[in-house]
Backbone bond lengths (Angstrom), bond angles and torsions (degrees), N, CA, C in turn:
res aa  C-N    CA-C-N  psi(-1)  N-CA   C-N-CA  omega(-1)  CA-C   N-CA-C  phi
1 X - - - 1.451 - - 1.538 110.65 -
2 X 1.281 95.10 -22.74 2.001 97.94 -165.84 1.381 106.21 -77.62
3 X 1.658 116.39 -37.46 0.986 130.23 -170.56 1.536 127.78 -95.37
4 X 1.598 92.08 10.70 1.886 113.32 176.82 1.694 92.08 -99.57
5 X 1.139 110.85 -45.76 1.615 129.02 -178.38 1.746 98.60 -52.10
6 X 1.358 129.05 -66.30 1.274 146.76 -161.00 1.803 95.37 -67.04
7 X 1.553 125.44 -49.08 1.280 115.67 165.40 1.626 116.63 -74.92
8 X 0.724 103.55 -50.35 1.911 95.66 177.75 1.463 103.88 -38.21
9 X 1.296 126.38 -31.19 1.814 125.33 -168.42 1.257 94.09 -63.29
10 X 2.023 113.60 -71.46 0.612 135.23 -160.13 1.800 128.50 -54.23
11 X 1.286 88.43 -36.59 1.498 113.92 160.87 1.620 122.72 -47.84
12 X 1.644 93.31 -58.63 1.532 112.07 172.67 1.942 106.33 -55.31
13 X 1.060 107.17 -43.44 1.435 126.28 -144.75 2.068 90.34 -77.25
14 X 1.364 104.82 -27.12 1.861 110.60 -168.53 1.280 89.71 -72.63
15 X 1.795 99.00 -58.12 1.886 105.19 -162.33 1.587 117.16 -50.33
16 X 1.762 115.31 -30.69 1.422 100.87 -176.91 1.052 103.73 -109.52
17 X 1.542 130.94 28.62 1.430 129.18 151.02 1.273 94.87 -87.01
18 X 1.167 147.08 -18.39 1.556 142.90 -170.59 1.476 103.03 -81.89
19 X 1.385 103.15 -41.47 1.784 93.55 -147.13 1.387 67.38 -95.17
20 X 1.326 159.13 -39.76 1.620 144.72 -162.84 1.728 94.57 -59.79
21 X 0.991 115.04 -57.19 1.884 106.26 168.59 1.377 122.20 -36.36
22 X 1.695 122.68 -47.08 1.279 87.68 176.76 1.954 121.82 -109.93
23 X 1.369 93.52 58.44 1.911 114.20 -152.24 1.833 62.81 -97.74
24 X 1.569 109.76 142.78 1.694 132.39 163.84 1.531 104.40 -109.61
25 X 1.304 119.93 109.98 1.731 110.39 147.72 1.343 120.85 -51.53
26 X 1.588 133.35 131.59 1.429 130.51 169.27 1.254 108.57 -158.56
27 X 0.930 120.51 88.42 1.461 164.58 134.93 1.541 83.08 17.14
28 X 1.235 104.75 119.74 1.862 110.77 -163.94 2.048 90.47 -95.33
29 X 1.367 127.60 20.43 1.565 119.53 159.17 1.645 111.15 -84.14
30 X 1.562 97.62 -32.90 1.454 111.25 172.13 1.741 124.13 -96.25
31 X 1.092 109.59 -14.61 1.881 102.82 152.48 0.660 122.85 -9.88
32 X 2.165 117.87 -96.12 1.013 113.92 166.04 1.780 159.63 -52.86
33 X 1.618 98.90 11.34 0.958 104.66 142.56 1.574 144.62 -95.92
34 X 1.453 101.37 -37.85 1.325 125.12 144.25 1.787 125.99 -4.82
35 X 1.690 97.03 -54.16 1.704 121.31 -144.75 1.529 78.77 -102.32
36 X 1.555 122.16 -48.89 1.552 108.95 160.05 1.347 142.51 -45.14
37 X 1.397 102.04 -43.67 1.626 117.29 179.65 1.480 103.94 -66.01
38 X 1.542 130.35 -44.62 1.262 121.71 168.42 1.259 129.17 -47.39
39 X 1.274 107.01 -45.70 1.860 118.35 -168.69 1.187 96.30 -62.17
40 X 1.871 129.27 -30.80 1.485 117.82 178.47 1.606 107.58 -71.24
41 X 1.566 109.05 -39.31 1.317 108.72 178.55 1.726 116.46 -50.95
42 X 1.223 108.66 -40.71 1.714 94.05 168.94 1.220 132.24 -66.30
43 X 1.487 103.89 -31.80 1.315 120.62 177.81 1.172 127.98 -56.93
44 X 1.690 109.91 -27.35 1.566 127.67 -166.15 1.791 89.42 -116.87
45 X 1.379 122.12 -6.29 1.639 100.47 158.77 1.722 87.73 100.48
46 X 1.415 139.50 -1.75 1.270 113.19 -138.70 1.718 92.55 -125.40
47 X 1.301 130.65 110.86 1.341 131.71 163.66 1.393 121.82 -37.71
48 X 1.715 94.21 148.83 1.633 109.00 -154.62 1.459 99.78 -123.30
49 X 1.116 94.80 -46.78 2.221 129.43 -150.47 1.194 95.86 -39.34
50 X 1.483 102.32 -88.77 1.699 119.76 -165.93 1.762 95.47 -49.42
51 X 0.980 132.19 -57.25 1.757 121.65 -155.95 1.398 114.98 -62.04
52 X 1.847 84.39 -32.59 2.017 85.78 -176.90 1.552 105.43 -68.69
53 X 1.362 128.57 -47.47 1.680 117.64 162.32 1.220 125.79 -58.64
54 X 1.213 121.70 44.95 1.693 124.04 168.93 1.503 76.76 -129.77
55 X 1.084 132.21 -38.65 2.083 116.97 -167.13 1.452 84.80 -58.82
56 X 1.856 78.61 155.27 1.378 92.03 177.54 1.927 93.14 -105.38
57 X 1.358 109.26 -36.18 1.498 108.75 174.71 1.762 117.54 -148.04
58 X 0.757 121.01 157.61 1.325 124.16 176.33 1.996 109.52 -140.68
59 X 1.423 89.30 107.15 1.587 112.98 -155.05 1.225 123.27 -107.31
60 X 1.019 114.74 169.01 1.577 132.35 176.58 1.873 109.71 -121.84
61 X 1.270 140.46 61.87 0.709 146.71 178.69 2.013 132.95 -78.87
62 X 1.633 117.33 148.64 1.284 101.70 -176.27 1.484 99.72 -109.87
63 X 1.596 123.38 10.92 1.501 116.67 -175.58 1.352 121.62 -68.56
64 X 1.719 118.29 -22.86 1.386 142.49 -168.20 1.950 98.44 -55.13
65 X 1.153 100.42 150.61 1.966 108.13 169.54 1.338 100.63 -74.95
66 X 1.333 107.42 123.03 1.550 135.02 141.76 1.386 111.91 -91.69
67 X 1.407 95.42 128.03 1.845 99.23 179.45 1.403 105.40 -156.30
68 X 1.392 130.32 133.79 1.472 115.03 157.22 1.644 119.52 -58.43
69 X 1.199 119.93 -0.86 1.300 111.66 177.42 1.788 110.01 -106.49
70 X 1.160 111.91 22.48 1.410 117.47 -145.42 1.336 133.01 147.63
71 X 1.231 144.34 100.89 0.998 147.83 148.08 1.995 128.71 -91.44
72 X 1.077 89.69 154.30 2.380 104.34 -177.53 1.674 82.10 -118.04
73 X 1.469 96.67 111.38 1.416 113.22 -178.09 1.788 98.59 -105.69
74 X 0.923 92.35 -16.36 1.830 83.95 -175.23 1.802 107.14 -159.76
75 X 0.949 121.71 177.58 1.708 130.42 171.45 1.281 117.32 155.17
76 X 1.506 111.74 154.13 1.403 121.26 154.31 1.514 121.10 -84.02
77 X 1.513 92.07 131.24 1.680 100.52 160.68 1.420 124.56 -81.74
78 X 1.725 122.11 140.12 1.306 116.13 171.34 1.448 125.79 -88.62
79 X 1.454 132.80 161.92 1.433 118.52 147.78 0.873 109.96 -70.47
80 X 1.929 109.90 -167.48 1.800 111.94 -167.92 2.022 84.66 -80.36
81 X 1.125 126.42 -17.54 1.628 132.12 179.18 1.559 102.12 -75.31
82 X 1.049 169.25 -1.88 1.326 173.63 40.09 1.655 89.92 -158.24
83 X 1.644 112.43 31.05 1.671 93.18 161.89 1.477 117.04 -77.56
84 X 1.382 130.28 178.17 1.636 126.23 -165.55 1.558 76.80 -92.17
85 X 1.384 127.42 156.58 1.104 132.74 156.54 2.025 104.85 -125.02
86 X 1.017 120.74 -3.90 1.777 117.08 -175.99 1.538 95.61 -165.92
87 X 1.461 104.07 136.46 1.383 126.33 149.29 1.978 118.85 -82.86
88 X 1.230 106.68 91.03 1.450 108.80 179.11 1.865 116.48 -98.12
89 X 1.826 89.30 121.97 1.115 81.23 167.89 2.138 126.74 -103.43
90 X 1.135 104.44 170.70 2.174 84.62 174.97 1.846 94.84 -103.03
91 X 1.773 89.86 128.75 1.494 106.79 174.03 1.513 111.04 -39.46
92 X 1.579 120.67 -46.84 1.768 103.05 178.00 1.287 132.81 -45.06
93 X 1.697 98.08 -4.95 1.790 84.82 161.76 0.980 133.49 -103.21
94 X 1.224 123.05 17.82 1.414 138.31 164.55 1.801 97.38 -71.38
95 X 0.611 111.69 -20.90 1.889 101.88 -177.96 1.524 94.76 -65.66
96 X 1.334 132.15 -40.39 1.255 95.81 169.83 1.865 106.79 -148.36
97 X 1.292 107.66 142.49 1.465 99.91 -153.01 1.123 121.99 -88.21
98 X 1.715 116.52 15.64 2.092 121.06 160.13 1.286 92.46 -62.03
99 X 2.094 114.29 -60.46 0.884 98.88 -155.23 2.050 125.18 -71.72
100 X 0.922 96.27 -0.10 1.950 122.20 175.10 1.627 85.22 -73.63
101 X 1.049 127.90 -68.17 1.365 114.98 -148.20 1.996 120.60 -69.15
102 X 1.546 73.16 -43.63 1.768 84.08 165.19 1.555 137.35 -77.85
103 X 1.387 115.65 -9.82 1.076 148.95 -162.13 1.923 88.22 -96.23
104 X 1.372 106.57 -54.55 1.395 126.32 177.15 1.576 128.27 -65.68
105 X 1.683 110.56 -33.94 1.135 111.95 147.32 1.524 145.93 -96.17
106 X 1.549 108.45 15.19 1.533 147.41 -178.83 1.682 85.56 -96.25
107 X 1.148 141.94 -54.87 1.583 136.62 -159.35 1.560 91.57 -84.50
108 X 1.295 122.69 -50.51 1.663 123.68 -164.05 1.472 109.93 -69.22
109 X 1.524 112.74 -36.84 1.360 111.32 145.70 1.454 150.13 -12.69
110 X 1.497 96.66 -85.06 1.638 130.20 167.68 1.876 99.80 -38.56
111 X 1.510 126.00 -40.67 1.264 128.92 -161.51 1.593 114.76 -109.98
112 X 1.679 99.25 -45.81 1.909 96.30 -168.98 1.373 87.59 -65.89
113 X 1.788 123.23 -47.49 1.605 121.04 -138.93 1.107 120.53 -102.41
114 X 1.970 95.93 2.11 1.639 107.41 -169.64 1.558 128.66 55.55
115 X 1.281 88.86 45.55 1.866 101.75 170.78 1.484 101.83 -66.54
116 X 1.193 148.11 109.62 1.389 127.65 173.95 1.828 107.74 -99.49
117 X 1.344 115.06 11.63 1.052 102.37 168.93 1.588 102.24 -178.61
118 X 1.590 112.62 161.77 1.699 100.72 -167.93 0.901 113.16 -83.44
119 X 1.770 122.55 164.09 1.644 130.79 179.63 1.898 101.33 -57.22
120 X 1.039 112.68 -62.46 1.409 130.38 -152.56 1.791 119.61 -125.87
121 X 1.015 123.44 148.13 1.213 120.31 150.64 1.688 126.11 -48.25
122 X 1.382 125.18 -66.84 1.616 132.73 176.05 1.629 86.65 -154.65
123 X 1.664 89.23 110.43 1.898 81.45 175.03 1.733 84.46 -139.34
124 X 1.531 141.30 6.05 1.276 148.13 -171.61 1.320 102.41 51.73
125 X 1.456 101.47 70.99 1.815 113.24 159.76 1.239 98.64 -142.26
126 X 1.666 122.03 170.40 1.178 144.39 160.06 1.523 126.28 -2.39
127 X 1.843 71.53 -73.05 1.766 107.60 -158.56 1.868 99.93 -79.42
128 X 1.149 103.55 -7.59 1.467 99.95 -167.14 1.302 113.96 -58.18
129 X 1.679 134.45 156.31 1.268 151.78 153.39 1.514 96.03 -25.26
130 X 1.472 99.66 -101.99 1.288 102.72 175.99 1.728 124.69 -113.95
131 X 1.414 118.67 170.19 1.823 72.11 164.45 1.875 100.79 -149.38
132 X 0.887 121.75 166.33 1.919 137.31 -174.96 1.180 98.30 -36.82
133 X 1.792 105.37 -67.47 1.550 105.54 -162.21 1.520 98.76 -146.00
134 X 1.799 115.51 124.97 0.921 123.21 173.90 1.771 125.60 -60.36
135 X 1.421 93.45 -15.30 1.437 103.22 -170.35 1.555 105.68 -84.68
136 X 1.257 120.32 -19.89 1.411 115.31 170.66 1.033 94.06 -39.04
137 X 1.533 114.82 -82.69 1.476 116.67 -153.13 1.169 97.89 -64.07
138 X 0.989 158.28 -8.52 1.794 140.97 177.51 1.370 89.16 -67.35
139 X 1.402 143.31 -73.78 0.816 154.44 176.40 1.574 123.53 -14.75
140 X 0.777 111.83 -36.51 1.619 133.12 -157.31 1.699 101.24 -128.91
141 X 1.572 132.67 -6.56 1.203 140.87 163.91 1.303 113.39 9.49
142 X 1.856 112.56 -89.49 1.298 101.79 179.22 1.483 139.27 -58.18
143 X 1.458 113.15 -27.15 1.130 109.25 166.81 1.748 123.90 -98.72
144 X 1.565 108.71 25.03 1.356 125.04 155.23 1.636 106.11 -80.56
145 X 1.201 118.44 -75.88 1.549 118.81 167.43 1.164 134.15 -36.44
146 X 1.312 129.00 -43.09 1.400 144.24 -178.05 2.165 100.38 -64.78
147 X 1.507 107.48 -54.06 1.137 124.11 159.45 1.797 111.41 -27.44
148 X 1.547 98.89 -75.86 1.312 119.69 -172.05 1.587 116.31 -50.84
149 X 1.642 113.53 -29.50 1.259 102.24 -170.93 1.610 102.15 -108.96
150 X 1.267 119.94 -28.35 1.326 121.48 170.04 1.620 134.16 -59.48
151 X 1.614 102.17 -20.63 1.505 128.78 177.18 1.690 105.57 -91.06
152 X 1.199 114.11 -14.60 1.562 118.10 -155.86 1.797 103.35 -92.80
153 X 1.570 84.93 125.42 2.281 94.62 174.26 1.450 108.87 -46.76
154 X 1.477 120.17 -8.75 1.480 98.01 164.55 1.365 140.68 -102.64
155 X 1.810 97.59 -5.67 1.493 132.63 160.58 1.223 87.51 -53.85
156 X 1.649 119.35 -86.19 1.490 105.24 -125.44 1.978 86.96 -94.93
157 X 0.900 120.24 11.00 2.053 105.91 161.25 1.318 114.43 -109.02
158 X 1.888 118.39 15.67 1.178 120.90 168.59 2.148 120.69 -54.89
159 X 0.935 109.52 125.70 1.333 117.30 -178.27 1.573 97.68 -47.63
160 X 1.234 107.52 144.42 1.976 114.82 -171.75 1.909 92.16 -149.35
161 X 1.639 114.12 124.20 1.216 125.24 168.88 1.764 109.05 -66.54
162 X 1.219 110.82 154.60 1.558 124.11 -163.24 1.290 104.06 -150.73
163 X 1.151 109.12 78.99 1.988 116.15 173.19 1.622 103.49 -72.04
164 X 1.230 122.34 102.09 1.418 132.09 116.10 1.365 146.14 -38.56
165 X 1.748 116.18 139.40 1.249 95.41 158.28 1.607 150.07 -27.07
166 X 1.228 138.77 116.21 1.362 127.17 179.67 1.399 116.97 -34.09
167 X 1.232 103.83 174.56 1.600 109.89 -149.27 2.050 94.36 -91.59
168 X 1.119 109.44 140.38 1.350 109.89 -169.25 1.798 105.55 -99.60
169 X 1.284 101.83 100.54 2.444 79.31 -174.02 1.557 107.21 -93.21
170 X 0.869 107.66 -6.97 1.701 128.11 156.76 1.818 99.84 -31.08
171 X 1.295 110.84 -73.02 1.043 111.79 -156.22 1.748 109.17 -115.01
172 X 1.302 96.07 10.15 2.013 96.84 171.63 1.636 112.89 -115.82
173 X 1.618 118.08 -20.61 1.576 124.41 143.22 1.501 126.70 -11.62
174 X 1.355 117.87 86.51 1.463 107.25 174.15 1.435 119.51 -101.03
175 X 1.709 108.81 131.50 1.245 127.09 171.46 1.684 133.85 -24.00
């Protein structure tokens, strides 16, 4: 009995080390952007699920460079395996929340849609390096996004069904 007791713990004790593995921190300032960026992800056909349970967090952080010559407004962290393990964003963009949001879908980018690198230096898009004025693109929203997901390596290497003729056994039957 002692030792049905001692596995049942232990039992208990594997399963919520399991499911605590694939538990995501996300910083509930960035949710609602988050819960946005998905709804495009259905919209555009393009899986979210599985990748977002490999983050380990998706943040609001103050470790990022502040500089008048420069600021790291957002990034992914690697493991020592160069998988992404966190979407980090830098708290100064909370001062104002276009630039939070775009800043937010420029990082969610880089990871759900597999941006592995930016369109442009400052060309006032998304994907850009950096850019003049965030408010362009606020401005221009829907057809910033629509851009963003239609241009994106996970748009166009999304899996697409291909109905063929039925299967012929006539002629695939071997002798």
């Amino acid at each position: 009995m002692k030792r049905s007791i001692i596995a049942l713990f232990g039992l208990l004790f594997c399963a919520n080390t399991i499911i605590a593995q694939n538990d995501v921190k996300i910083d509930g300032r960035l949710k609602p952007h988050l819960d946005k960026f998905f709804e495009y992800c259905k919209e555009y056909n393009i899986q979210y699920y599985d990748k977002l349970f490999k983050l380990k967090n998706i943040d609001i952080v103050d470790t990022l460079t502040v500089s008048s010559k420069g600021s790291t407004l957002g990034m992914l962290t690697r493991d020592k395996n160069n998988n992404v393990e966190n979407i980090i964003i830098n708290w100064i963009t909370m001062l104002d929340p276009e630039i939070l949001k775009v800043v937010a879908f420029h990082e969610f980018a880089h990871y759900f849609l597999e941006y592995q690198k930016h369109i442009c230096d400052d060309c006032n898009q998304i994907m850009a390096v950096v850019n003049t004025s965030y408010f362009d693109i606020i401005k221009d929203w829907d057809n910033q996004v629509k851009t963003l997901f239609l241009d994106s390596p996970a748009y166009k290497t999304r899996k697409t069904v291909a109905y063929i003729e039925p299967y012929n056994t006539k002629n695939t039957i071997a002798n």
